[in-house]
N, C-alpha and C positions, 0 to 999 in steps of 0.2 A: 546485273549489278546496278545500282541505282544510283551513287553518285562515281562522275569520273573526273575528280580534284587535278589540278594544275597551277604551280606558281606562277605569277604575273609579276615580278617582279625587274623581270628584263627594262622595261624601259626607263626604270631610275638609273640605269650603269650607261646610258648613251653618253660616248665622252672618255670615260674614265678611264687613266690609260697609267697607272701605277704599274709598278713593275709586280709588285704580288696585290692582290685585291683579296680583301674578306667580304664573299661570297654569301653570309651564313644569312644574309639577312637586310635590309635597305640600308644606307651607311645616311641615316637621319643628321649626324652632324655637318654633310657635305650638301645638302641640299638647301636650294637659295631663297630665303623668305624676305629679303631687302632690296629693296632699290629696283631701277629702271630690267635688272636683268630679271630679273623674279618672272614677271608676263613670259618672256620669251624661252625660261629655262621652262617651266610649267607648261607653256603651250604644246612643244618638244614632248613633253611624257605625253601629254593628251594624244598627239598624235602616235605615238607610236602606240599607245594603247588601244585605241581605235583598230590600229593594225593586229596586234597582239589578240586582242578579244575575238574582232573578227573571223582570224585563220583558227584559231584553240576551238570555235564555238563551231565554224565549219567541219571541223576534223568527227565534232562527237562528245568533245569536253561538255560536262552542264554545271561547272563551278571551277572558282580560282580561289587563292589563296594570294594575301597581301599583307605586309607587316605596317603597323602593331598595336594592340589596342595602348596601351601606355601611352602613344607619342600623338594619339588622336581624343584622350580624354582627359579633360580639365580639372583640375583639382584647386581648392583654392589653399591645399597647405606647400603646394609648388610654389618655386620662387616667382618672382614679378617677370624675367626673362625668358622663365621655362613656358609659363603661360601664356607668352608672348609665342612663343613659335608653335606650342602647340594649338593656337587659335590657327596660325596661318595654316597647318596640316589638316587642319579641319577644313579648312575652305579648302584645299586645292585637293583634297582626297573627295570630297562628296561632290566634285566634279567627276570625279574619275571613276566612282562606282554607278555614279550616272551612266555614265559610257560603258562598264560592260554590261550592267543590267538591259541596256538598249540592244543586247546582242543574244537575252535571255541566259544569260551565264548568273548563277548565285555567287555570291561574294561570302568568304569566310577571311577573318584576320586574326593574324598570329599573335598570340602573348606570353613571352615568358614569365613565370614565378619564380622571382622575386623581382619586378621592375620598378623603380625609383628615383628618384630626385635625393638631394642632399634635403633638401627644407621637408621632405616627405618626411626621410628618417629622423629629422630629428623631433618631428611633432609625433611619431611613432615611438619616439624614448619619453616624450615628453609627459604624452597622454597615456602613457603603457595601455597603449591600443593592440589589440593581437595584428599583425599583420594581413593576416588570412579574412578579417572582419573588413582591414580597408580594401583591402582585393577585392571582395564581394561587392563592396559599395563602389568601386573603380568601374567592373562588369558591368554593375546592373546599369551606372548612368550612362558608359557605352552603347549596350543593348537598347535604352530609351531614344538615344539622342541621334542613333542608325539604323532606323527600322527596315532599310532596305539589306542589309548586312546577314545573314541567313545564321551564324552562328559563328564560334572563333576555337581556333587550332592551338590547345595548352601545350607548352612544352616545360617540366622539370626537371630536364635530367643533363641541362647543358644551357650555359647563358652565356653574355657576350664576350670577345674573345680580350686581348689584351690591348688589342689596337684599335678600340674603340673608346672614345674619349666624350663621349657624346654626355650630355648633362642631365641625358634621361638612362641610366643604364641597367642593366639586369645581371642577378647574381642569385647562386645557388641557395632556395631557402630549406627546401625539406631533405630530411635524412633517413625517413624509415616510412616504411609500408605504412604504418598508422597515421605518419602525418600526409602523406598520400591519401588515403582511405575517409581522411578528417575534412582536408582541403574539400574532395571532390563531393562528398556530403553538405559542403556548406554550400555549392557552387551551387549542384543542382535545382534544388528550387529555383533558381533564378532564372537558368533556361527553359524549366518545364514551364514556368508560369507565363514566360514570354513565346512563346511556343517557338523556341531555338534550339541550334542544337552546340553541343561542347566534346568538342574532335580531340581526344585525350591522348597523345602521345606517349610510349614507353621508354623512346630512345635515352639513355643518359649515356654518360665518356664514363662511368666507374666510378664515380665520387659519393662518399659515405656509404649506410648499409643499404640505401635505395640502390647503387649502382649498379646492382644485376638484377634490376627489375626485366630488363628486355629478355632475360634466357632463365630466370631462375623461377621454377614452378608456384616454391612455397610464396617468394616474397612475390608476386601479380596475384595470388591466392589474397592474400592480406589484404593487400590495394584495393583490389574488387570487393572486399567479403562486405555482404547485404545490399550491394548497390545494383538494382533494377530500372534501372530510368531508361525512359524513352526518348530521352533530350542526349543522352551518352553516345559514344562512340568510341571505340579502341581503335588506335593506328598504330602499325606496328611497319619495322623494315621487315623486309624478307626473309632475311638473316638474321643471328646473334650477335653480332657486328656491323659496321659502315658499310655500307652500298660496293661488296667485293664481291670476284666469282667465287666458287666452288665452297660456296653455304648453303649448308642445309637449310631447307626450309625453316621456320622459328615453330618452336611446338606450340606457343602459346595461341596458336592459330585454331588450334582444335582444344587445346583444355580451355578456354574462353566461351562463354554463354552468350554474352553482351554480341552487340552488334559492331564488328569491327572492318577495317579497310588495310591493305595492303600497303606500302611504301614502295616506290622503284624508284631510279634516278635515270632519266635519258641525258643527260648533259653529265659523263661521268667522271664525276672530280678525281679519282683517283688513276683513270686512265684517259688521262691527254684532255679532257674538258671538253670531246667537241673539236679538236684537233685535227682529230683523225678519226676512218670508221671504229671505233668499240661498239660494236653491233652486239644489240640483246637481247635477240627475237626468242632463240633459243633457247637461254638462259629465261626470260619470261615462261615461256611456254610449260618449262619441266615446271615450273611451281605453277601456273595454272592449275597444269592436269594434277599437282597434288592437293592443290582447295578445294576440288573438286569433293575430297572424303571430309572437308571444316563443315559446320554451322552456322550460318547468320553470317558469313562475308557479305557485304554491302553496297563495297564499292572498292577503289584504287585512287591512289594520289600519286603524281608521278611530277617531280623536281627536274624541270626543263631548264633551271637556270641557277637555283641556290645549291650551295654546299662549294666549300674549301677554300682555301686561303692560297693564292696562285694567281700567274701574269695574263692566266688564257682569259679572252673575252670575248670571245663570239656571242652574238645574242639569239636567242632562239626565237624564231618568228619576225626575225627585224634584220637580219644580215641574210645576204642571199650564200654567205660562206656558212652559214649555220646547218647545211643540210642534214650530217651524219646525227646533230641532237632530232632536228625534225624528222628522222627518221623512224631512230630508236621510239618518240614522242608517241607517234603514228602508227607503227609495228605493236607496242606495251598498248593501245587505246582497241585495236581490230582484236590483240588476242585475250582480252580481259572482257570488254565492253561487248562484243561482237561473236566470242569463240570460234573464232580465226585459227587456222595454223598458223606458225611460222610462214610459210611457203605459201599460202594463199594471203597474207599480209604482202608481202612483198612482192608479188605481182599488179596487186591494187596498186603501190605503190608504183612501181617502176614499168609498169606495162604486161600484158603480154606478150609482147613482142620480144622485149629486152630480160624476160623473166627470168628463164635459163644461166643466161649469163650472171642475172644481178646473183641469182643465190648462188651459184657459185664463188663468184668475187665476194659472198658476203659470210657463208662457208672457211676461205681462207682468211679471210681477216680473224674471224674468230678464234683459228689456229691459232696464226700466228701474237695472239693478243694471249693465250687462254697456257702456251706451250712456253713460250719466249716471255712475254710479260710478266706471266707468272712465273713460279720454278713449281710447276707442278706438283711435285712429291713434300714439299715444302706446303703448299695451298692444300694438300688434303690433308693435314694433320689437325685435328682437335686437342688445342691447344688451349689453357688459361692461365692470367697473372692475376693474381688476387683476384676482383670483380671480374675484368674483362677475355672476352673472345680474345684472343691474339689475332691478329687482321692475316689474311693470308699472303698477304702483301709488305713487305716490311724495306726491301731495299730500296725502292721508290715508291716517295710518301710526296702527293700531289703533284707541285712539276720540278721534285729534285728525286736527280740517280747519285745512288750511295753506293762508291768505289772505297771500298778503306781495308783497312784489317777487321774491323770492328765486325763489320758488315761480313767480311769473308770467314770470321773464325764461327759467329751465329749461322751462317748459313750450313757449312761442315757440316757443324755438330748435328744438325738435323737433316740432313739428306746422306742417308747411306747410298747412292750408288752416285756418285758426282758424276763419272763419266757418261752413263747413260743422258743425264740432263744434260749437257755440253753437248751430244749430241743429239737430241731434242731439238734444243735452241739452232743450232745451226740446220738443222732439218727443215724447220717453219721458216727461218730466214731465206731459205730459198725461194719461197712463196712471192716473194717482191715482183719479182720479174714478169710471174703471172699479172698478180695483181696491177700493175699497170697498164700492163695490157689491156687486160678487159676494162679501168676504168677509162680507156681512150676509147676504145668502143661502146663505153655506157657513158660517155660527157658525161663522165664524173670529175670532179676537183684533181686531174694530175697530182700539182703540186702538193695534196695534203700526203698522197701517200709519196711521194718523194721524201718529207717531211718528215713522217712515220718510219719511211728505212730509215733513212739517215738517224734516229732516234733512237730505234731497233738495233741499229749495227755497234750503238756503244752501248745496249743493254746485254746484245750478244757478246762481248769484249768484257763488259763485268762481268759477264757469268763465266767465264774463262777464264779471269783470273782468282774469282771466289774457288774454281772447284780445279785446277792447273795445280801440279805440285809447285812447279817453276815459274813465279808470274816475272822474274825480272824482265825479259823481252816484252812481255805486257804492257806490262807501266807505260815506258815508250809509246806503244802505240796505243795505249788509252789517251796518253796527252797529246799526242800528235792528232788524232780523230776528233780527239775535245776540242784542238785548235780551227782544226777543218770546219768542225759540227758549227761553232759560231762565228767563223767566217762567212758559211754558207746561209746561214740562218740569221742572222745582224738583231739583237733587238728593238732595233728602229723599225724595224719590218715586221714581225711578230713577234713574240713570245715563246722562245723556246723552253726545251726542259734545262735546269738548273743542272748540268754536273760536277758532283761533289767531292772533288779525290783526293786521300791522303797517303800515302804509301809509307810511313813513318810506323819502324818496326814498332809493333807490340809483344811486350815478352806476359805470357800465362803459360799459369801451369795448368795442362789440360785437364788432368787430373781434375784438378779442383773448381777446373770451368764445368765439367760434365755433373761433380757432383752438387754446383753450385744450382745450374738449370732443371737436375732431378727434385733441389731440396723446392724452388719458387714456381716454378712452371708445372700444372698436372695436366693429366691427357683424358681427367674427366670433369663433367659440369659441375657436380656437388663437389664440397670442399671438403679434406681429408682434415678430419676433426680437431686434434690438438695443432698439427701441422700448420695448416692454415688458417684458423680462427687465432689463432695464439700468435703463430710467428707471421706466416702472410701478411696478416693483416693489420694486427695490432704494432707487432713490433720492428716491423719492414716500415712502418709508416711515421714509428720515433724515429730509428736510425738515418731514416732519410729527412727529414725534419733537422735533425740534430746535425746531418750533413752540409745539409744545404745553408742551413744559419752560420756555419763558420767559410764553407767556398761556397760563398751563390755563383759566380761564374765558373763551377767546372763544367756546369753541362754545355753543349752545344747552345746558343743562340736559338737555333732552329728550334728548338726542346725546351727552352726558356719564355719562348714569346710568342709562338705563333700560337693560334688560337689561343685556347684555356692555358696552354703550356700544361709541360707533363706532370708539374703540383696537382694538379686535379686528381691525377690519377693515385695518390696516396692519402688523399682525405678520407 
């Protein structure tokens, strides 16, 4: 594989110590372009970059990834302020591509479509300029004005979240395979002529009929049709969904011509950030050996620090607590880049001496993350809502655990043997005891997996009162552990997980919940014709429109604001 991409993104978060952080991406409104601090907040990234490039370029890495061309090119229909700061990002970034280019690392930078200014848009209403014509001209004077910059990493299928307030921001502009197919036609010429290259991303959240570009044959068929460039590149996650376990591989892996690269996340936002071991070697490994039957794989790009909206912040490459991302980093780099096992990655890593032991302890984590973390029988179901994958993960989403009815009546409905799962979960949870052991024998981090039970023991406490006929005694002792859990854990000290409990009866009739989940939920990829093209989609997406404009606040907060919020997901 010829390139092995990594985000550098880490040293702009030194500091930042909010209680949830959006992760998706540099947070350009919080960085300092005034006054006596500016030198010393700047110096700070330099230095840690230094460090960052140095160990990513030692490991094997031969490119990074930086955000964004928007916040680094000039326009003169931007306001007088906006061009004010994006001059300073221009000076303090072509320092910093300075520094890893000295470490032979190629540099790519991010850009969403549709990114803007207020003074953009309205000279974009003013002079009925097509959009996509000033994006070309945005490109090309970036690519002029950073020849050291090797090409940039598009993404439309998801822009900035709701708590970004920044005066440069990005918003969803295309809706279908042709405007896809349109964009990427007018782009090209740009990077063939400059001889760059343009890293195309699939990923979207489900928004309009683009949004099952990442799993759906016909609509990547569309997108691609006539496009042969050698400036191109398809990125894709591994999955049909966000960075979870027990996804299949993505098919578009093998119906794809174009020369494309793989997605993994070692820093994984959906389990604990870097917290705790979520060990991926394994999980890497089985889709290796299935790439092995693709075409034209290229390379891998693997997100050591970006993705999710959450309080975890260990930096990868820059904190000596960051190991378990520098792991997973290091393990995805030997079995992509090097066709490594599993088991001969983690000796390199951990010794031969300590080998034995590490896969072992590294074995049990996996259990207990893959058994207990998950609900197993739950995670192997292919499931969709309108556009998207259903994630296989749904009672904890980032760093909050969802105790409720809500949670408990969804989970039911889809796991026919509850008991078995209840004992699953309590099976891996016994794992603890090993596992500390051996990380006292491997000077490993104690305390994360201390951290990790203690986390574990109110995941194993939800799953017993989701699948318990009788949760009253539960209740009890989920608030009592809840009390213990952030006693123990202070967030003055770290970052704990969020939990979330409400035990406030809900009355359904089940009847009409089963037949409600039969009518919106199916258990295959294509969409069942009148069903969902007519009601899914079209008419699922008035009625909630129509909802939401008379109670905007019934949904949850969490569901309202974080990221894109769940409106995205009915466009």
């Amino acid at each position: 594989m010829q390139l092995a991409l990594i985000d550098a993104i880490g040293p702009f978060f030194r500091g930042v110590k909010k209680s949830r952080i959006n992760w998706s991406k540099i947070h350009f409104q919080e960085l300092v372009i005034h006054g006596n601090r500016r030198e010393l907040f700047w110096k700070k990234i330099r230095e840690d970059m230094h460090t960052f490039a140095g160990r990513v370029s030692a490991l094997g890495y031969t490119a990074v990834t930086l955000d964004d061309v928007a916040h680094l090119t000039d326009h003169i229909w931007h306001e007088a302020g906006v061009r004010e700061k994006i001059e300073v990002f221009r000076q303090e970034f072509r320092q910093l591509f300075a520094i890893i280019r000295s470490y032979d690392l190629k540099i790519f930078v991010t850009a969403d479509y549709f990114t803007s200014s207020e003074g953009v848009d309205a000279k974009l209403e003013q002079t009925d300029t097509p959009p996509e014509i000033w994006f070309r001209k945005l490109v090309e004077s970036f690519l002029l004005d950073f020849p050291e910059v090797s090409g940039i990493v598009l993404r439309i299928g998801e822009s900035d979240g709701h708590d970004v307030t920044d005066c440069v921001r990005s918003r969803l502009m295309l809706r279908t395979a042709s405007d896809v197919n349109r964009l990427l036609k007018i782009l090209l010429p740009v990077f063939e002529r400059e001889s760059r290259t343009l890293i195309f991303r699939t990923w979207t959240v489900g928004a309009y009929l683009i949004g099952d570009l990442i799993w759906h044959r016909a609509r990547i068929a569309k997108a691609l049709k006539g496009i042969q460039s050698t400036a191109l590149i398809i990125s894709m996650k591994y999955g049909e969904s966000d960075f979870f376990r027990y996804l299949p591989l993505n098919g578009h892996f093998f119906r794809i011509q174009n020369p494309k690269i793989i997605e993994f996340q070692a820093r994984r936002e959906y389990e604990g950030a870097g917290e705790f071991p979520s060990f991926m070697g394994w999980e890497c490994e089985r889709y290796a050996k299935e790439l092995h039957n693709a075409t034209n794989v290229v390379g891998f790009s693997v997100w050591c620090q970006t993705g999710g909206w959450h309080g975890f912040h260990r930096l990868a490459f820059l904190d000596k607590e960051a190991i378990w991302i520098e792991l997973n980093t290091f393990v995805i780099h030997r079995i992509l880049a090097k066709n490594r096992s599993t088991e001969e990655a983690i000796q390199e890593f951990f010794g031969e001496k300590n080998h034995a032991l590490a896969v072992e302890f590294l074995q049990l984590c996996d259990t207990v993350i893959r058994k207990l973390f998950y609900v197993e029988s739950f995670a192997t179901q292919k499931l969709f809502f309108r556009r998207v994958r259903i994630p296989p993960l749904l009672h904890i989403f980032w760093d909050c655990i969802f105790i409720n009815e809500h949670a408990r009546r969804i989970m039911t409905h889809f796991v026919k043997d509850p008991k078995a799962e209840v004992e699953a979960g309590e099976a891996a949870f016994e794992h603890f005891e090993r596992m500390i052991k051996l990380a006292k024998k491997l000077d490993l981090p104690v305390n994360d997996i201390l951290f990790m039970r203690d986390t574990f023991h109110i995941i194993l406490l939800a799953r017993r009162y989701y699948f318990s006929p009788d949760q009253t005694w539960l209740q009890d002792a989920i608030l009592d552990a809840k009390k213990n859990y952030k006693k123990t854990w202070p967030r003055s000290e770290r970052q704990r997980f969020r939990v979330r409990t409400s035990f406030e009866s809900v009355h359904y009739n089940q009847r009409l919940i089963r037949w409600l989940f039969q009518l919106v939920i199916r258990r295959q990829r294509g969409y069942r014709t009148a069903l969902d093209r007519i009601f899914t989609i079209q008419v699922l997406s008035w009625m909630y429109r129509f909802f939401r404009a008379r109670r905007e606040n019934a949904l949850p907060k969490f569901a309202r604001k974080t990221a894109m919020g769940v409106d995205a997901l009915f466009r």
